[in-house]
N, C-alpha and C positions, 0 to 999 in steps of 0.2 A: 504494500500500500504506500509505502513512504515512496519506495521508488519512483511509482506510479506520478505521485502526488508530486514530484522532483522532475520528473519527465514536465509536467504540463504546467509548473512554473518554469521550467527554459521557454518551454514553447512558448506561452505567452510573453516573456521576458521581449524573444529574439521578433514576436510579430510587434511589439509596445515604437512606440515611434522612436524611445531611443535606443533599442535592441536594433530597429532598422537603420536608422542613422548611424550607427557601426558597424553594421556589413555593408551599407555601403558608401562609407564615406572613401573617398578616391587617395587619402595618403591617412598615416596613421598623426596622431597627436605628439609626435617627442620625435627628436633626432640629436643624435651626438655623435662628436668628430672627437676622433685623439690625431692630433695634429705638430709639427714644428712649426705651421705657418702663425708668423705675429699676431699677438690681439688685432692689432691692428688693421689688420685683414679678413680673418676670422671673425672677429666680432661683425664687421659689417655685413660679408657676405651672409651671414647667417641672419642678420636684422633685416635685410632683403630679401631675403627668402622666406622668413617668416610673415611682412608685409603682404608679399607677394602671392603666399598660400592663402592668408585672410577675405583676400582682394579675388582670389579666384572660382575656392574650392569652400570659402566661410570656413576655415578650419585653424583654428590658435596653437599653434606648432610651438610646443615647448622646446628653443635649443638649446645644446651644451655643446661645451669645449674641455677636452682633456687636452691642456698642452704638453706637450714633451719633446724634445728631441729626437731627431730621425732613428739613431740608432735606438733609444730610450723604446719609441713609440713600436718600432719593430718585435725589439725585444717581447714588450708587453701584450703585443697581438699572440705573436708564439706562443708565448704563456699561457696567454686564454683557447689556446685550441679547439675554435669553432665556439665556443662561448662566449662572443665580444662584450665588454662593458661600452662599447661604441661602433655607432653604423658604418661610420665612414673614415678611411685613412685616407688624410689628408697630405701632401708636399713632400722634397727630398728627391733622392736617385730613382728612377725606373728602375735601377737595376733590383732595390729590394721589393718593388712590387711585384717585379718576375719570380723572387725565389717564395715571396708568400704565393703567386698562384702556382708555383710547383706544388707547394705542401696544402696545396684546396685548403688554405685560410682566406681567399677571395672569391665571390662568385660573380657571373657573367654580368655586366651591367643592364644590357638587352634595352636600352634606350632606342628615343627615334631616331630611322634608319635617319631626318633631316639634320638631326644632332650631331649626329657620328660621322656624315659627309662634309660636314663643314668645315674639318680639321683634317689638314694634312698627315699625312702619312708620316714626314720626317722633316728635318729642317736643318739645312748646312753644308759645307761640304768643307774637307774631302771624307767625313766621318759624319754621315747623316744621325740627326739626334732625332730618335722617334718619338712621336707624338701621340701616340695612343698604341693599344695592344692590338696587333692583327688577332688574338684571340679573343680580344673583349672584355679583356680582364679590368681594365684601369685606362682614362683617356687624359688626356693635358688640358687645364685647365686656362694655363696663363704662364706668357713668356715673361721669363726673368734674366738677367744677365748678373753672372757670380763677378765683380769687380774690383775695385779696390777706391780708398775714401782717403782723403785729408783734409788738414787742419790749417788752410791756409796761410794767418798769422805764423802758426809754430814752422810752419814750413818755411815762412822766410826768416824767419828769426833761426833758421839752424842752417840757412844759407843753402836748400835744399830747394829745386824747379819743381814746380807742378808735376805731378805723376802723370806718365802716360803708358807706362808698359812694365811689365812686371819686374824688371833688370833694376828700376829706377829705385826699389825698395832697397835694391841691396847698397844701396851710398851709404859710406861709411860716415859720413855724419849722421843716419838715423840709428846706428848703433841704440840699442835701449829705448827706441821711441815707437817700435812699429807693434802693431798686436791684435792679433791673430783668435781664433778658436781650434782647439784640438781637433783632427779628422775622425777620432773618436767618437767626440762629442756632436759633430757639427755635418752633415750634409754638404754643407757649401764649401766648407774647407774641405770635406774629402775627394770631392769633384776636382775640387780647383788643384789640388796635390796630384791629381790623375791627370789633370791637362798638365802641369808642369814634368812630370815624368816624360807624357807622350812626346811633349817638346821635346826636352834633354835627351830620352832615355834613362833606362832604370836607372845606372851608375852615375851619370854626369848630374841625373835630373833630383838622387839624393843629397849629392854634392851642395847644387842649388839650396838646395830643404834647409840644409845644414847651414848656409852661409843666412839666409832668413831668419832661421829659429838665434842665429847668433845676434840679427838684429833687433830682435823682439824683448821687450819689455815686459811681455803681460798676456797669458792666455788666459784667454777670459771662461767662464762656465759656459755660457751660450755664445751661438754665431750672434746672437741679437746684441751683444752688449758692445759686440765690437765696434758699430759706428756710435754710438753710446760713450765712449771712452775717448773716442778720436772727435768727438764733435766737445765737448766738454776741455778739451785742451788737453785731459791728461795723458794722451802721445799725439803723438805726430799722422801720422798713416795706421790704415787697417787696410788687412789681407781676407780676399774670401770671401768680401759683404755682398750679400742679395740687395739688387736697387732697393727693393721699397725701403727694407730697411734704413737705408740709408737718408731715402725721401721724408721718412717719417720724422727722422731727426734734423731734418732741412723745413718741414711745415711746423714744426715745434719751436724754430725760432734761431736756430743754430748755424753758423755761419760753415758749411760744411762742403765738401766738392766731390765728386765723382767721377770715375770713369771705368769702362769696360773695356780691359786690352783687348787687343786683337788676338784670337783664340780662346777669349774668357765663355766657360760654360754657359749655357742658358738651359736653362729646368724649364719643363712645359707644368712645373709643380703639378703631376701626378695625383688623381684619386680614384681610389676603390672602394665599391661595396666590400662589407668583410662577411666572409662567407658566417653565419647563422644570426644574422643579423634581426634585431628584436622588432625594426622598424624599414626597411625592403622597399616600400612605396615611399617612404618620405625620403628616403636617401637617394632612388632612383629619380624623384622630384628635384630634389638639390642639384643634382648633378645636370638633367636637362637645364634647370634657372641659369648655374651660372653659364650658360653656352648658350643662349639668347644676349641680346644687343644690352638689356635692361642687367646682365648679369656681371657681364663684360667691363661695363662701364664702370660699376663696383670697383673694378681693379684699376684700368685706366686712370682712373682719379687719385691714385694713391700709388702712382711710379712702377705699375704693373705694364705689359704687353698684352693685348690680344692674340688669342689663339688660332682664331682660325682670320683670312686674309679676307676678307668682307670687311672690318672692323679697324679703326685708325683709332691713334688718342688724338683726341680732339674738342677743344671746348670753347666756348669766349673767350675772350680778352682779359688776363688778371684768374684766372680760372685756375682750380689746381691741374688739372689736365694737361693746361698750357705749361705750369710751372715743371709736371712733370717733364714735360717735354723737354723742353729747357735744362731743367737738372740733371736728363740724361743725354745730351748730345744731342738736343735736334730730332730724335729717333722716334717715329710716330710708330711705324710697324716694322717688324723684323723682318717680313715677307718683301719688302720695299727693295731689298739687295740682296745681296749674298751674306751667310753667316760663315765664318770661317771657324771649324769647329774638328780638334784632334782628339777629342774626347771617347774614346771608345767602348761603347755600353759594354760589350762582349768582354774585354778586354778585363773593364772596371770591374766586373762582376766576378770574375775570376781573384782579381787581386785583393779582391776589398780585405779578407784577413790579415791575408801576408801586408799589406800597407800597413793597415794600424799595428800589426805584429811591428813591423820596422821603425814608426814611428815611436811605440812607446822605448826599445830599445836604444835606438840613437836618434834622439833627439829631448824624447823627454825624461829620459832616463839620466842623461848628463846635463838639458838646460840651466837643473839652477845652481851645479857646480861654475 
């Protein structure tokens, strides 16, 4: 009898207006990212998205953010094996998006086919950087270029020229002024440590590591702190910074400079469904938002690239858009030339232990003697 009586309170529960209003509301109520990408970015795409879900579907999307570190963020997925405490992994290498979808901790995104055409295949040469998984696993969200930042003032007062290519860190006058995040710790440093090899080669290109680590002052805990440190005066130059980062401490008031050598990385900053995900439809919503014009813009505005080549930064006159533009070279889309890029996914993925194996060995293992 109880069963009975238990049967036909669901029943009625699931035909009651709000038993129906949740089979079929079209994304579920809550979405969370464990992400490296800055509040700064995160915070808004997600306040966009959640607008944007209100605006559509009448549905009040609870979001969160787990921040972490690429490596951090990785770890922490493995850990949960298929049980995510969050929907979606956000930024960093493709290359660890590839080994989570080896180990079916990702599952397919299965977005629209007009979503998934929009975005190139790959971008660069003579080492194409891919933009999305030909299996469907994880697509690019938003170009970024891995660069380097200074301190204008301190730069002339140590009798050191504007940066413009990665050689220029090694001036022996920044001895003690330059500063970095560990490849450990940081995505963007371990990219940028992978293009500096490919340039050098393995031998010549530790050589290199080693003459930098000699002129650093300071590895910071996070890639994020490094323009942070370098906009604040207390060094000179930072190695490794993602533009926004950079932009963010140039809209905060900081008298700060930029540039992208030639062969510096650019991330399509990567995201994936993680495979046993709580929330599936709001993740796969997310992910369509930010790959519409309305989504795009989000980044644009705040020293990002567009991903797919429909799409310019571009805004008024006095606009951040503009300023971004400006703060990074002029550079409206990446698509607009050629990207020159040695960076080699195959390659990177292969090395990624033996790298930080070598790094903590020689490098931080003698730094603070």
């Amino acid at each position: 009898m109880r069963r009975f009586c238990g049967v036909v309170m669901a029943l009625a529960l699931a035909l009651s207006p709000v038993g129906m209003a949740a089979a079929q509301a079209p994304i579920e109520g809550e979405l969370t990212l464990i992400t490296p990408v800055s509040k700064f970015i995160h915070d808004a795409a997600l306040k966009a998205f959640a607008d944007y879900a209100k605006e559509r579907w009448n549905v009040v999307v609870k979001v969160n953010a787990i921040p972490a570190g690429t490596p951090i963020a990785y770890g922490r997925i493995t850990e949960w094996k298929g049980r995510p405490e969050a929907d979606i992994f956000w930024g960093g290498e493709s290359a660890l998006f590839e080994k989570l979808a080896d180990q079916k901790l990702l599952q397919k995104l299965e977005i629209s086919r007009e979503a998934w055409d929009s975005i190139p295949s790959s971008i660069g040469k003579p080492k194409p950087i891919p933009l999305k998984d030909p299996e469907g696993y994880w697509v690019g969200t938003a170009l970024e270029p891995y660069g380097l930042v200074w301190h204008p003032r301190k730069l002339q007062r140590l009798g050191v020229p504007n940066l413009r290519d990665w050689d220029d860190l090694l001036n022996p006058k920044l001895k003690g002024e330059v500063a970095q995040c560990a490849p450990t710790r940081s995505s963007s440093s371990n990219a940028t440590y992978e293009v500096i090899l490919s340039l050098h080669g393995e031998d010549k290109g530790w050589e290199w590591l080693k003459k930098l680590a000699a002129n650093t002052g300071h590895f910071t805990a996070r890639s994020r702190d490094v323009p942070n440190v370098v906009a604040k005066g207390e060094y000179a130059a930072g190695f490794a910074v993602p533009s926004y980062m950079a932009f963010e401490e140039k809209l905060a008031g900081f008298d700060i400079r930029y540039v992208a050598p030639k062969n510096a990385f650019v991330t399509p900053e990567p995201m994936a469904i993680l495979a046993g995900s709580r929330n599936p439809k709001a993740a796969r919503a997310f992910v369509e938002f930010l790959l519409t014009e309305r989504g795009q813009r989000v980044f644009m505005e705040r020293g990002l690239f567009p991903v797919t080549p429909k799409y310019k930064v571009q805004g008024p006159p006095g606009s951040t858009a503009e300023l971004a533009v400006q703060f990074t070279g002029g550079i409206r889309s990446y698509f607009d030339g050629d990207v020159a890029n040695v960076y080699d996914e195959t390659v990177a993925a292969k090395r990624s232990e033996a790298l930080k194996t070598r790094f903590r060995s020689d490098i931080e293992a003698t730094w603070k003697k």
